[in-house]
MARZANU-832238 format. One record per residue (C-alpha): x, y, z; residue in three letters. Coordinates in steps of 0.2 Angstrom, whole numbers. Layout:
# residues N
R_px_py_pz_selo
R_X_Y_Z_ALA
...
//
This chain:
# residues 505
R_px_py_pz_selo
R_62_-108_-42_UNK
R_64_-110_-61_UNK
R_67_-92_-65_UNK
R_88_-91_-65_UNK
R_97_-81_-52_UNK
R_97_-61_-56_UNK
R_108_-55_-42_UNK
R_119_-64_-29_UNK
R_128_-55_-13_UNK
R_142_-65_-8_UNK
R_149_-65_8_UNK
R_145_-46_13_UNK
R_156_-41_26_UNK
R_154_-22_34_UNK
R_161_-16_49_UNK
R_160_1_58_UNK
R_176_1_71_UNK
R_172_-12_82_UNK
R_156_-17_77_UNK
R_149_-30_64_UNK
R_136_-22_56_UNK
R_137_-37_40_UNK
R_146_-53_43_UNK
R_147_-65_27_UNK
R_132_-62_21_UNK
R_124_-72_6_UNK
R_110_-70_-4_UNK
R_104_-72_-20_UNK
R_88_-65_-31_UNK
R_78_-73_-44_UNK
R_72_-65_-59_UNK
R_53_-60_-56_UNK
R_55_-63_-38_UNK
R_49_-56_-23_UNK
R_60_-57_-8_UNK
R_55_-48_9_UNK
R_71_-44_20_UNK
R_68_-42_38_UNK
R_77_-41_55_UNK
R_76_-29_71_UNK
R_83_-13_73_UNK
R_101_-13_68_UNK
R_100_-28_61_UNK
R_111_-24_48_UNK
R_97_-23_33_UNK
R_100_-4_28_UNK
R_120_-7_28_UNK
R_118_-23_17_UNK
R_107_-15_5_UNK
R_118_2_5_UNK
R_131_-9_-3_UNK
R_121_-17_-15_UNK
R_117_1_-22_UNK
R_136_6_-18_UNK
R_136_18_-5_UNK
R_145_9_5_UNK
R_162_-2_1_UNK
R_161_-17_9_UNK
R_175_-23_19_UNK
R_172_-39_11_UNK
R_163_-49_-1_UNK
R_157_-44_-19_UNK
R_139_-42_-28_UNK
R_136_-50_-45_UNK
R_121_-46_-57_UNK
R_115_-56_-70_UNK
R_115_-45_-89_UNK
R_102_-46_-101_UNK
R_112_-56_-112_UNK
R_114_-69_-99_UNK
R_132_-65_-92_UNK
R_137_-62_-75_UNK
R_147_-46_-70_UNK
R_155_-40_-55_UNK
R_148_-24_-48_UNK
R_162_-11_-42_UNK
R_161_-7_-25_UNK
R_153_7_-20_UNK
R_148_15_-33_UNK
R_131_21_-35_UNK
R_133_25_-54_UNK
R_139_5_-56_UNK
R_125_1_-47_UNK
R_112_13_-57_UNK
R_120_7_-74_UNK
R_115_-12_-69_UNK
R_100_-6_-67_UNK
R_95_-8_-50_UNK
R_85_6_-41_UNK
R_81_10_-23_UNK
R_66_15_-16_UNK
R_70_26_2_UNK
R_56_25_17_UNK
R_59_43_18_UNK
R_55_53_-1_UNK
R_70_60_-11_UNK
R_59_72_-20_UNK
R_59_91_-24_UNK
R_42_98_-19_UNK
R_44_114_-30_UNK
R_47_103_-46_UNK
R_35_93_-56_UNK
R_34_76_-56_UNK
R_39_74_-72_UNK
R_56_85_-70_UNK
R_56_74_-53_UNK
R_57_55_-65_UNK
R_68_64_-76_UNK
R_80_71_-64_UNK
R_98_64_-66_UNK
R_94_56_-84_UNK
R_100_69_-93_UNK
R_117_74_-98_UNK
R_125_93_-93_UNK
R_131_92_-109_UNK
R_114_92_-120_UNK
R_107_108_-128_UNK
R_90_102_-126_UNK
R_78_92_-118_UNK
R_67_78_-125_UNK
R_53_80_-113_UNK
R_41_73_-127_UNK
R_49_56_-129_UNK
R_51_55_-108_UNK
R_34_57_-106_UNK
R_28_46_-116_UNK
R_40_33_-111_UNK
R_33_37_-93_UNK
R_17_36_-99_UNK
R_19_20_-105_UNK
R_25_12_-90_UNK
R_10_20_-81_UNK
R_-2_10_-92_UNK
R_8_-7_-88_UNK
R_13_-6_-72_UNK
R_-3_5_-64_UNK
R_4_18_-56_UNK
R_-1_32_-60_UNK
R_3_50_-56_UNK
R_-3_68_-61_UNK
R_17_73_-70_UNK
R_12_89_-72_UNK
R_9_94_-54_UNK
R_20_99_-40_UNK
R_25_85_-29_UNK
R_20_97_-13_UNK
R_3_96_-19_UNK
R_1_77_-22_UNK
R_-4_63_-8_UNK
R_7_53_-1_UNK
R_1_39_-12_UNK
R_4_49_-26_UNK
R_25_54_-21_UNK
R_27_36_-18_UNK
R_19_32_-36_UNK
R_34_45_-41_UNK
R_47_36_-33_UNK
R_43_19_-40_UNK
R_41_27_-59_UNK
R_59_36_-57_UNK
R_68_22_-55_UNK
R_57_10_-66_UNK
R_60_27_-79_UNK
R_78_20_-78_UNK
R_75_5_-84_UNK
R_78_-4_-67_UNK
R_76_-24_-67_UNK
R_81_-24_-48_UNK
R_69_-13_-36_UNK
R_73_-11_-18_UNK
R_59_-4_-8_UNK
R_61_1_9_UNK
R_45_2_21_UNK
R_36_6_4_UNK
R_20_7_12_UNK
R_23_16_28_UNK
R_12_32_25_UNK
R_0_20_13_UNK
R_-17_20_17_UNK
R_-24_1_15_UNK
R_-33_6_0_UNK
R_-18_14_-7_UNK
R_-6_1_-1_UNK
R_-15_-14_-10_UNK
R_-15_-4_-26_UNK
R_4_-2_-24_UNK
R_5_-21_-22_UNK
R_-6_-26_-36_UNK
R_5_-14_-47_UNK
R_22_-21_-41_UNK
R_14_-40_-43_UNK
R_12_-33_-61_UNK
R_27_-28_-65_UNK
R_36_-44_-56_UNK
R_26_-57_-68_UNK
R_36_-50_-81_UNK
R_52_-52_-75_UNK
R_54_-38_-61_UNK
R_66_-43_-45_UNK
R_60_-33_-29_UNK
R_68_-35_-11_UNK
R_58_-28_0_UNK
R_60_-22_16_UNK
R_44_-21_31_UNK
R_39_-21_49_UNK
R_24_-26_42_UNK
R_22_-43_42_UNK
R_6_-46_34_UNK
R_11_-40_19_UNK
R_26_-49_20_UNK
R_15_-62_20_UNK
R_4_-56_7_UNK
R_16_-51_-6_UNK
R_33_-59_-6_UNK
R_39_-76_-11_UNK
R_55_-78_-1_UNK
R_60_-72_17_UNK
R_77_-69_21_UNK
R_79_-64_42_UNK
R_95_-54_49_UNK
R_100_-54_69_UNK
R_115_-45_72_UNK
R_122_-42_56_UNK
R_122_-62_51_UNK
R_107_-71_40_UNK
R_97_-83_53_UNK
R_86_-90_40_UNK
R_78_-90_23_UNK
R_59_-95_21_UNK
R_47_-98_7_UNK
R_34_-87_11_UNK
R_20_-100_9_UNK
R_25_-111_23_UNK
R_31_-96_34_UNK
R_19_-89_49_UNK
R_20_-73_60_UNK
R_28_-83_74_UNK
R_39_-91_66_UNK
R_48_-77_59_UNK
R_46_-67_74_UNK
R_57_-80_84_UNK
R_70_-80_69_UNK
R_71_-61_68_UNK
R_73_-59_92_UNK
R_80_-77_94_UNK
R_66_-83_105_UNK
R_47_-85_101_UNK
R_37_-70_103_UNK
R_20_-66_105_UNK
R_10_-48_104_UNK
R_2_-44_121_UNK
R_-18_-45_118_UNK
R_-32_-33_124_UNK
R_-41_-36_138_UNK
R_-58_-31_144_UNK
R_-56_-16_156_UNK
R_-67_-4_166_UNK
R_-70_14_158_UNK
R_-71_28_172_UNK
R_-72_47_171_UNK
R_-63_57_157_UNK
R_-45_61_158_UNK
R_-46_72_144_UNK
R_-59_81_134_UNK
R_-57_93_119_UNK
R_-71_103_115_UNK
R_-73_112_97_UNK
R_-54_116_97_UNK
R_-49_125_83_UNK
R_-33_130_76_UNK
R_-30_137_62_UNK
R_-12_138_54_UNK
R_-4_138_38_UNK
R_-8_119_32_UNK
R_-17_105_38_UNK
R_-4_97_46_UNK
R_-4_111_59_UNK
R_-24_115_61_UNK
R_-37_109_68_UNK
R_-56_111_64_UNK
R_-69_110_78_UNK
R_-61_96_86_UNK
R_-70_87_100_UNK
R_-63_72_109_UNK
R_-66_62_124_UNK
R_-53_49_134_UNK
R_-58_40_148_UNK
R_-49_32_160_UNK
R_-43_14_155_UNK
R_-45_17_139_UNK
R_-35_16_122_UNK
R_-41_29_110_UNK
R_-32_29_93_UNK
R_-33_45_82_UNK
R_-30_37_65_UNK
R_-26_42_48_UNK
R_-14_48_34_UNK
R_1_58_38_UNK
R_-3_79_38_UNK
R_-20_78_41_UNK
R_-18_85_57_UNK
R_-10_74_68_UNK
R_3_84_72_UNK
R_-6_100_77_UNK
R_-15_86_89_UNK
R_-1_80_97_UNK
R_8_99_99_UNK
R_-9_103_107_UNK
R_-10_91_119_UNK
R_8_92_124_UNK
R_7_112_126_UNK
R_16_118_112_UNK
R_0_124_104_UNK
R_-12_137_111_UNK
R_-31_134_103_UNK
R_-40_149_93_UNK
R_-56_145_99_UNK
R_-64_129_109_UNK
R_-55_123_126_UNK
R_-43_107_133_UNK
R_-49_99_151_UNK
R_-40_88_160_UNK
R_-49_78_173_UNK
R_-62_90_171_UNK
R_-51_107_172_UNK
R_-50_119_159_UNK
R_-33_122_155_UNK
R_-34_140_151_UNK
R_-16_144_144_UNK
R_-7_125_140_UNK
R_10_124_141_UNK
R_24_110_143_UNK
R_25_114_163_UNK
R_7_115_163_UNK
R_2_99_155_UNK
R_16_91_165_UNK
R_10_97_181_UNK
R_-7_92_175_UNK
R_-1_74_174_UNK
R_0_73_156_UNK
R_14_60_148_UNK
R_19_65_130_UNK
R_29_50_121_UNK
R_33_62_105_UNK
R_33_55_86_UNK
R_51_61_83_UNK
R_61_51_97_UNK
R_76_57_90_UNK
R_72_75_90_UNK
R_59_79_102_UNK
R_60_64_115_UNK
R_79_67_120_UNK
R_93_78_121_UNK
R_109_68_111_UNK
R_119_77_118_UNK
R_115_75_137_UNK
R_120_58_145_UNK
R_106_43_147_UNK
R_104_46_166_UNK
R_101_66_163_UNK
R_87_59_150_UNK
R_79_50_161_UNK
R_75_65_174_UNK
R_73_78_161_UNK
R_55_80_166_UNK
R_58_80_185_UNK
R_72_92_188_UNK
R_60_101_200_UNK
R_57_85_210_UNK
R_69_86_227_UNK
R_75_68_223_UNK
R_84_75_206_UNK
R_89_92_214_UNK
R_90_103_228_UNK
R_95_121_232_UNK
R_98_120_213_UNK
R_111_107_212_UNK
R_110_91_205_UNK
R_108_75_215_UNK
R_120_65_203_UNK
R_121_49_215_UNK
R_103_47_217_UNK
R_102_52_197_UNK
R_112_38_195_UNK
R_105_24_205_UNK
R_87_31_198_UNK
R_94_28_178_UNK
R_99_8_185_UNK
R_82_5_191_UNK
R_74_11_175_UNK
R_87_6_164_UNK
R_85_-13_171_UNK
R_66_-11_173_UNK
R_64_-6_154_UNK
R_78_-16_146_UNK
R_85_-2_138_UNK
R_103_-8_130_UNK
R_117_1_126_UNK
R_132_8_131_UNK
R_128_13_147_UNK
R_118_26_160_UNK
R_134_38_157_UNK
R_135_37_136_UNK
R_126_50_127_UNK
R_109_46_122_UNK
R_113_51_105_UNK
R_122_33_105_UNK
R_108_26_107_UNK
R_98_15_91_UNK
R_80_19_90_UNK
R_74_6_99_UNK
R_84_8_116_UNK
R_80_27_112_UNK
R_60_25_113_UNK
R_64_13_129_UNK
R_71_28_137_UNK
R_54_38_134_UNK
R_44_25_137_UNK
R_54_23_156_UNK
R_54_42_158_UNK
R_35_42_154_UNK
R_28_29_161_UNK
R_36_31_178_UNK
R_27_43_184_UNK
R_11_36_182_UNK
R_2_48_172_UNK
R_-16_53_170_UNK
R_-15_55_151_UNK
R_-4_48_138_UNK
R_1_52_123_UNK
R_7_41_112_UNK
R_12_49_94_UNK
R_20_33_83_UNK
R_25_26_96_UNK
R_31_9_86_UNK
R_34_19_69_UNK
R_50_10_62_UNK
R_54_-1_75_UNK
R_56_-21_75_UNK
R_43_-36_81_UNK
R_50_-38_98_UNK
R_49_-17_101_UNK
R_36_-15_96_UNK
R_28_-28_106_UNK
R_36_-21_119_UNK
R_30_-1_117_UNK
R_11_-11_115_UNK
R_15_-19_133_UNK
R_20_-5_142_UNK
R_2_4_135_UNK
R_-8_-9_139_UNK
R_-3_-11_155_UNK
R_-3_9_160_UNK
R_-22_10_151_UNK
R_-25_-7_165_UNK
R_-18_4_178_UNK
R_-33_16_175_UNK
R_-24_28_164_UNK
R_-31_35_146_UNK
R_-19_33_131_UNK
R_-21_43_116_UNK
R_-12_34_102_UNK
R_-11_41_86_UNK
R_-4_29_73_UNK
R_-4_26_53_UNK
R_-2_8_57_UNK
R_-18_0_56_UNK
R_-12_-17_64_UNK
R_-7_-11_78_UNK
R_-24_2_78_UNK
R_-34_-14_78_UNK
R_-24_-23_91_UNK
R_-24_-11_106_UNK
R_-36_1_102_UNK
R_-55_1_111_UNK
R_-59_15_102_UNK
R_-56_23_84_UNK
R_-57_40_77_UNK
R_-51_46_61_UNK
R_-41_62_55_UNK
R_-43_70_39_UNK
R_-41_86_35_UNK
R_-40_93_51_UNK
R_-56_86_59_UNK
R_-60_69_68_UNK
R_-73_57_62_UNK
R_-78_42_74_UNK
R_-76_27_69_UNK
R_-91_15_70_UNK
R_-81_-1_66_UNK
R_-64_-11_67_UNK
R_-65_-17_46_UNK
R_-50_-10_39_UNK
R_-56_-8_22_UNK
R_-72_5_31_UNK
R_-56_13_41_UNK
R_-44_15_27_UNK
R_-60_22_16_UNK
R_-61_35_30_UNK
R_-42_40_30_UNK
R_-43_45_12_UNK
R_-60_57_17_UNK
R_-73_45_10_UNK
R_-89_38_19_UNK
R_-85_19_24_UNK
//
């Protein structure tokens, strides 16, 4: 690399009570590089990179950035402001924006001081303007942010901190509500931007862009670096095996008989407030070993789906069969006792109770079988010894059957759902993101546990954004957008994504 060092993280050190989350951690940037940071849950990326932006202290070590004029300074520990005045900005998965503000007021929020009479909105948008036309990203700034795609806000994030001049960009799962389309645009802008001098670390599950977009890979496991890769000589395996410690391999699809339908949706309409929650004359069919995925960008409907299907939603008009009975008024009990297994897109929130203790979890769906109670009293020993068979069967790790489940990571969390699930050999299966921000070896796991209840002769309705993992284990495709389903006639992920935007393939 001739380009000189920008940025250098020496020996990062972070603890939280006992654990190490960071141990010594050392890392350097070149200028107009692209380095992809990866790792499995609770790796320790989000802790390392909160201290390089300064909201975390570190216990020990330092960061140093490289001025304009050539010298090397010493940040301050944590503090943001340090951080912001070096000029490195931070891109977060989740959006920081205001949805009732502009996108210009959005860039230019935090840039200006209390203590101005006025504001200089002319000068800021042509400056914006300006890095629009060079970098390609460009975004309506006189719009609401709650009226623009999901594209569009991330094109907002990116402009707010390249708006403060920033010569460091940290982007964290930048593309995870992207459609492909939207995502290589985001690439091809950011590969701009980097020719010129910009430093990005980049954090992904995906690893084909990984692949695709950075120079360097640096891998965390258990808060230590494992190993740093050029990008050029580095393959999927081989950074799978650095990021679990062992080589891993996704699970393949296999040819599988289809029988009768499990589950059938006939011109269901429900009409809310937004397109997130309605539905438009939706009709759908799922077999019996069969994978059906329901792809597509975030709030197009997927969520009235899944609440439909899980009995939290009644339809307007049209009807819901299971195995070839109408379910006339759906509820949670009643799609329970109908056999349907719901695996929700918020594990945290909808998929346990944090509060309640890993064994009560795992028989929160069966408290009306004689095993978990009788005569209204809990069966506590034979809850127990059910949590160790499950607990060992699905590896979930952790600190233990008794622990709250709020202690759990989110990896451990959706193992609990999955075992919960899974067990009681349903019918149908729902499966809402069920991978969504979890590592190579989880998510390889979650794929596993699907492929093998779909080989078992149940149907699994997976709705997911992420389009490798919609091509790996779907036998089907069908696209949301705008409320309605459009089948899917190929696997190309160009033609797909072209339909998740609500154009013709």
């Amino acid at each position: 690399m001739k380009n000189p060092v920008i940025l250098t993280l020496d020996g990062l050190t972070k603890r939280f009570g006992d654990v190490i989350a960071n141990d010594a951690i050392d890392l350097t940037l070149h200028r107009g590089e692209v380095l992809a940071l990866l790792g499995e849950n609770g790796a320790g990326k989000t802790t390392l990179m909160n201290m390089l932006f300064g909201h975390y202290t570190p216990d020990a070590g330092h960061v140093e950035i490289m001025g304009e004029d050539g010298v090397v300074q010493r940040l301050p520990a944590g503090n943001a402001q340090a951080a912001i005045d070096a000029r490195i900005g931070m891109v977060h998965q989740h959006f920081t924006l205001a949805e009732n503000l502009s996108a210009l007021d959005n860039i230019l929020l935090g840039s200006e001081s209390l203590l101005s009479w006025r504001r200089n909105r002319r000068a800021a948008r042509a400056k914006i303007e300006g890095l629009m036309q060079e970098s390609g990203l460009i975004a309506p700034l006189d719009e609401k942010i709650g009226a623009l795609s999901v594209g569009e806000r991330q094109r907002v994030e990116i402009l707010k901190a390249l708006f403060h001049d920033a010569r460091v960009l940290v982007l964290d799962e930048p593309t995870a509500v992207l459609t492909p389309q939207e995502a290589d645009s985001l690439f091809a802008a950011l590969r701009k931007m980097v020719d010129t001098g910009l430093s990005v670390i980049f954090i992904s599950h995906k690893l084909h862009e990984v692949l695709a977009f950075s120079d360097r890979i640096a891998v965390l496991r258990h808060g230590k670096l494992v190993g740093q890769l050029t990008t050029a000589k580095a393959d999927k395996t081989q950074i799978a095996t650095l990021m679990v410690g062992e080589e891993t391999t996704l699970p393949t699809r296999e040819a599988c008989e289809v029988g009768a339908p499990v589950l059938e949706l006939n011109a269901v309409t429900v009409q809310r407030e937004n397109a997130r929650n309605s539905l438009n004359k939706v009709s759908l069919c799922l077999r019996a070993g069969e994978i059906v995925d329901v792809a597509g960008v975030s709030g197009n409907g997927q969520s009235a789906l899944a609440q439909l299907i899980s009995g939290l939603l009644r339809p307007d008009s049209g009807s819901i069969a299971i195995s070839g009975e109408v379910i006339a008024a759906p509820t949670p009990k009643t799609m329970l006792k109908a056999q349907v297994g719901r695996i929700p897109e918020d594990r945290h929130h909808d998929g346990v109770v944090g509060s309640m203790t890993v064994a009560e979890n795992l028989v929160l769906e069966r408290l009306d079988q004689p095993d978990v109670q009788r005569h209204g009293f809990l069966r506590k020993g034979a809850i127990s010894d059910h949590a160790d068979a499950l607990i060992a069967a699905y590896d979930v790790r952790g600190p233990g059957k008794d622990a709250r489940a709020a202690l759990l990571y989110g990896g451990n969390i959706q193992k609990l759902i999955l075992a919960r699930v899974l067990e009681t050999e349903p019918l149908v299966i729902l499966a809402n993101q069920p991978t969504r921000g979890l590592d190579f070896g989880a998510a390889g796991e979650v794929a596993r546990r699907l492929m093998a209840a779909r080989k078992r002769g149940a149907g699994v309705l997976l709705i997911s954004e992420d389009l490798d993992e919609v091509l790996s284990l779907a036998d089907r495709i069908v696209v949301m957008h705008d409320g309605q389903l459009i089948e899917a006639d190929t696997r190309d992920r160009a033609a797909i994504g072209l339909l998740m935007a609500g154009q013709a393939a």
